[in-house]
C-alpha positions as CSV (number, residue, x, y, z in Angstrom):
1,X,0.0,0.0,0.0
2,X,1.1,3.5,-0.5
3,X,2.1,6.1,2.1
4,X,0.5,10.0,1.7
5,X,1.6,11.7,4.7
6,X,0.4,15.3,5.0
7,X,2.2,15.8,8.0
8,X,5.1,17.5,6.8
9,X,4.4,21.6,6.6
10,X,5.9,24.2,9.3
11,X,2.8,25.8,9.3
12,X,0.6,22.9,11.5
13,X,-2.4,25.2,10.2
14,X,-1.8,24.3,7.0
15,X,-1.2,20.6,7.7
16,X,-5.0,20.5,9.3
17,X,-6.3,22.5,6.4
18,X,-5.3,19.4,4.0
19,X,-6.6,16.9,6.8
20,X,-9.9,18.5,7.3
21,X,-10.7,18.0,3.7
22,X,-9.6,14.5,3.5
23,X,-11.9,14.2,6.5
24,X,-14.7,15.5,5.1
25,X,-14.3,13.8,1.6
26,X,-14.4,10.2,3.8
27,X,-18.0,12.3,5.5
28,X,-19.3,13.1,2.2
29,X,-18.7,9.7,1.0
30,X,-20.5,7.9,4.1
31,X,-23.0,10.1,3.1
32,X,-23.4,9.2,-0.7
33,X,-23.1,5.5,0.0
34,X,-25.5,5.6,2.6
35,X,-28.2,7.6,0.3
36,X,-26.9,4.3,-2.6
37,X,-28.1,1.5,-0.3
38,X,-31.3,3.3,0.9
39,X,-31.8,3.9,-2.8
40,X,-31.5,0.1,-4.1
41,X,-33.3,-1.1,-0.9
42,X,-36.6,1.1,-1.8
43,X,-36.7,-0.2,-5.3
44,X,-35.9,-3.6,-4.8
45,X,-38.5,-3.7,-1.5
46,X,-40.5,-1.1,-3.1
47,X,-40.4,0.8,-0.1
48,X,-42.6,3.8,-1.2
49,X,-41.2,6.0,2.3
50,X,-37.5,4.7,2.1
51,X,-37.9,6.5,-1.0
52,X,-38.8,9.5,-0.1
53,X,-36.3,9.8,2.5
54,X,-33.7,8.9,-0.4
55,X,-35.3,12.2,-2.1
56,X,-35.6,14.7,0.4
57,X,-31.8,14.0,1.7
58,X,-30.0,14.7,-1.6
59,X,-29.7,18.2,-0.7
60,X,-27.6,17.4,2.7
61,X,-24.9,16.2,-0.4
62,X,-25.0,18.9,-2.1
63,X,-24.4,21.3,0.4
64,X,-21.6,19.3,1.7
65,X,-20.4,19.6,-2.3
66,X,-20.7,23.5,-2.1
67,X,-18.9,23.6,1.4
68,X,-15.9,21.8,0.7
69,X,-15.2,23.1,-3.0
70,X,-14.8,26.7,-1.4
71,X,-13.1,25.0,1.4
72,X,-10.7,23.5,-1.7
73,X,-11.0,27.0,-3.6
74,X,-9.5,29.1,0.0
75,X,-6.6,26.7,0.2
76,X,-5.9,26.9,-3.4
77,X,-6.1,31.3,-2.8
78,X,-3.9,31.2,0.5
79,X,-1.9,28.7,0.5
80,X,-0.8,28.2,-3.3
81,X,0.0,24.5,-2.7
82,X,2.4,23.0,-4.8
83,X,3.6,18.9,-5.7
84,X,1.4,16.4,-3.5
85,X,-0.2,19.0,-1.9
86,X,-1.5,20.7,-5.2
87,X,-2.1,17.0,-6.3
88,X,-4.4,16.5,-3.1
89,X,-6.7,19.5,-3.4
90,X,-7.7,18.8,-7.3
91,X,-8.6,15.1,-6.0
92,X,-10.3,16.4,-3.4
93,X,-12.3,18.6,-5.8
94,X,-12.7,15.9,-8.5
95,X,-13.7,13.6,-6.1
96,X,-16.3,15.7,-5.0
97,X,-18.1,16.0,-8.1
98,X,-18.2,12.5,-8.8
99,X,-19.3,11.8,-5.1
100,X,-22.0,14.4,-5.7
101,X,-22.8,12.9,-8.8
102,X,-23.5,9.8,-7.6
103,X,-26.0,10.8,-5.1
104,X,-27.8,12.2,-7.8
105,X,-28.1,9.2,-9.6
106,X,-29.5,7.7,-6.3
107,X,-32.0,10.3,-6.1
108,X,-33.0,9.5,-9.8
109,X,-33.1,5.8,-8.6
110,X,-35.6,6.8,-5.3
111,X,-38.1,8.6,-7.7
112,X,-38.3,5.4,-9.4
113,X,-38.7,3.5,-6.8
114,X,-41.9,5.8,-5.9
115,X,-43.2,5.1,-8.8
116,X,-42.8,1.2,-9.1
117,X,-43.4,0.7,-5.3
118,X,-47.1,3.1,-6.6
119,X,-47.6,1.0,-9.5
120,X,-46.7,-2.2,-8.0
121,X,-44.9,-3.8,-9.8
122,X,-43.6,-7.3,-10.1
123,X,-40.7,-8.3,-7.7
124,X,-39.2,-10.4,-10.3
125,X,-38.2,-7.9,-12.3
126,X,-36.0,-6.6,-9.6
127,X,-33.7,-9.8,-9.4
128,X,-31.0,-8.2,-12.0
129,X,-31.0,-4.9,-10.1
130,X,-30.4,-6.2,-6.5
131,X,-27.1,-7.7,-8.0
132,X,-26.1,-5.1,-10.2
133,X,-26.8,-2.8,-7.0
134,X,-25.1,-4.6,-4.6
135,X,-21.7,-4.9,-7.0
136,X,-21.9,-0.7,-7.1
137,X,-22.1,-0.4,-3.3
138,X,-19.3,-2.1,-2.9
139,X,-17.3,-0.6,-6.1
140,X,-18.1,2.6,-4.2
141,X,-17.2,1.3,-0.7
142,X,-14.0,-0.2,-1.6
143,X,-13.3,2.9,-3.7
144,X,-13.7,5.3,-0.8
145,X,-11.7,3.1,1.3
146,X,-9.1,3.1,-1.1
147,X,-9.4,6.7,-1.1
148,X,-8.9,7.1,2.5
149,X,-5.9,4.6,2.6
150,X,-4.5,6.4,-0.3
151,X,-3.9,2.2,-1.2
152,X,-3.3,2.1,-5.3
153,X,-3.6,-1.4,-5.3
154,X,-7.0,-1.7,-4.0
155,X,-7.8,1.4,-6.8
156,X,-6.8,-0.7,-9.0
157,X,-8.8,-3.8,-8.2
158,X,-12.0,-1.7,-8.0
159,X,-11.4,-0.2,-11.2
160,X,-10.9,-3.7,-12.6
161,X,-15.0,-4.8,-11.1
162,X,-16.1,-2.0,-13.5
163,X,-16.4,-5.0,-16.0
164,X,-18.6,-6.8,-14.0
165,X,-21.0,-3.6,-13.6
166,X,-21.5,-3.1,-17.2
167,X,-22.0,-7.0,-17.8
168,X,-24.8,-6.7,-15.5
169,X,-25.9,-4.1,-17.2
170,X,-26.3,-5.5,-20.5
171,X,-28.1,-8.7,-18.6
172,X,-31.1,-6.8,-17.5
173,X,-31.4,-4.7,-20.6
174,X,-31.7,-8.4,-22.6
175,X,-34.1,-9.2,-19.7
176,X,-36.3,-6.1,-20.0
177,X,-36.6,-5.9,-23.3
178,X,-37.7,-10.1,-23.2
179,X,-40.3,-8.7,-20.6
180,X,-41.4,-5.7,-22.4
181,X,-42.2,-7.9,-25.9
182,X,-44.5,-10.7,-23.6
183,X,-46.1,-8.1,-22.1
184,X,-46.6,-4.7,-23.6
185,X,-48.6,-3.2,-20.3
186,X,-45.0,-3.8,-18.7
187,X,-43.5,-1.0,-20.6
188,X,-43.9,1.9,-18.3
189,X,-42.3,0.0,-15.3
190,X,-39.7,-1.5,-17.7
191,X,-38.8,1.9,-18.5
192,X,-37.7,2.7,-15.0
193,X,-36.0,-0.3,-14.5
194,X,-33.7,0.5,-17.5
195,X,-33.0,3.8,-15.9
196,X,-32.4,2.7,-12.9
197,X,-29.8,-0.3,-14.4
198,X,-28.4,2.9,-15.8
199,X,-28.2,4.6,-13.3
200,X,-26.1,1.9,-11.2
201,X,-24.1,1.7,-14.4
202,X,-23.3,5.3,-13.8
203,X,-22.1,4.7,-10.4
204,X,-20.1,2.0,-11.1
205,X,-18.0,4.4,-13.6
206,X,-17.8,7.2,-10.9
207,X,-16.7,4.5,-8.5
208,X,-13.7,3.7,-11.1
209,X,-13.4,7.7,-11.2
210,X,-12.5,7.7,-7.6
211,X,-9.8,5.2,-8.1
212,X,-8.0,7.1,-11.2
213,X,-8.2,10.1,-8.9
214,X,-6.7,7.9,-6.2
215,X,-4.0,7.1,-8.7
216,X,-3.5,10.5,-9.8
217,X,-2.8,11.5,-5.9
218,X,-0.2,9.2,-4.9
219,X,1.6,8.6,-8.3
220,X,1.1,11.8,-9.8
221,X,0.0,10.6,-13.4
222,X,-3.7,11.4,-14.9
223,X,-4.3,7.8,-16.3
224,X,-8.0,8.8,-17.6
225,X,-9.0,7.3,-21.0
226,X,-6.2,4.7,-20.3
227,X,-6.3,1.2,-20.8
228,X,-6.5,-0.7,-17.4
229,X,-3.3,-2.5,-18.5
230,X,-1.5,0.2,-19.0
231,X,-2.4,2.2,-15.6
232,X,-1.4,-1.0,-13.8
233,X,1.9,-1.3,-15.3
234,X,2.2,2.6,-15.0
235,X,1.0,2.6,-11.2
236,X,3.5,-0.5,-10.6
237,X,6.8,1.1,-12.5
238,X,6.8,-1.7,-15.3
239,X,8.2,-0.8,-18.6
């Protein structure tokens, strides 16, 4: 695993700015994957009021969002942090964006879950979704973990389950559209199931976002629109 230490500046102010928003990175992340399991559990249980809780919270992410951007922005204006530290604050603030990001897409998946738990529809239908949203809680856990650890190699593992995400994904569009041609009335719920499989596809990328930010950090190389090979030999120092 790698090491990030922030303890090294003379000014000890400046060392608990750089903690502080680690710290509330790891908060916004409980947060987000909190709001993810709520999310899948209302749709899969079609729990009409788990739902609306999922809804009415998304703001409490958001304002975190705001709050530790300028938090991100005053260091940036004061401090003018260069190297690791520099390297920190912009995967702090990508980081962020994606966290925020995904708790919109949990949000999206809570409306639907209103819906279908209104319209009530089949349970069977939500057999492909439990385990496509169990994969993307963990994807995100083990991502934010990995974050907090500054640990590349569990980045990189996470990164690697994307696979698995969009494999599942494919699976319940075949299955939705087998459902949709036996029974035409199925459509409208059908449709919210797609979106909902897309949005835990969604998350499963922003999980894998996480991880390349994680890479960036400690090894100081953007490795977006990389092949997973290559960041893995890159993140190891292979030739």
């Amino acid at each position: 695993m790698d090491k990030f230490n922030i303890g090294h500046h003379i000014s000890q102010q400046f060392n608990a700015e750089l903690e502080d928003i680690r710290t509330r990175v790891m908060q916004m992340g409980g947060l987000v994957e909190q709001q993810l399991r709520d999310a899948v559990k209302s749709l899969v249980e079609m729990d009409e009021a788990l739902a609306e809780i999922v809804v009415t919270n998304d703001y409490k992410i958001n304002a975190l969002e705001v709050s530790i951007d300028e938090e991100c922005t005053q260091i940036l204006a004061r401090r003018q942090p260069t190297a690791s530290d520099l390297r920190l604050v912009i995967a702090v603030i990508k980081t962020i964006t994606d966290l925020e990001r995904i708790g919109d897409e949990a949000e999206r998946i809570g409306r639907m879950a209103m819906r279908f738990s209104s319209e009530k529809g089949s349970t069977r239908m939500l057999m492909g979704i439990q385990h496509l949203g169990e994969h993307v809680i963990n994807m995100l856990h083990d991502s934010l973990d990995a974050f907090a650890r500054t640990d590349t190699e569990s980045a990189l593992t996470v990164a690697r389950s994307d696979a698995k995400a969009d494999q599942e994904y494919e699976s319940i569009l075949r299955n939705v559209m087998t459902y949709m041609m036996e029974d035409p009335r199925s459509i409208p719920l059908m449709v919210d199931i797609m979106w909902s499989a897309r949005a835990l596809e969604r998350i499963g990328d922003r999980s894998q976002n996480i991880c390349e930010y994680i890479l960036y950090l400690v090894k100081g190389k953007d490795v977006r629109h990389t092949s997973l090979d290559k960041v893995e030999k890159d993140a190891r120092g292979e030739n």
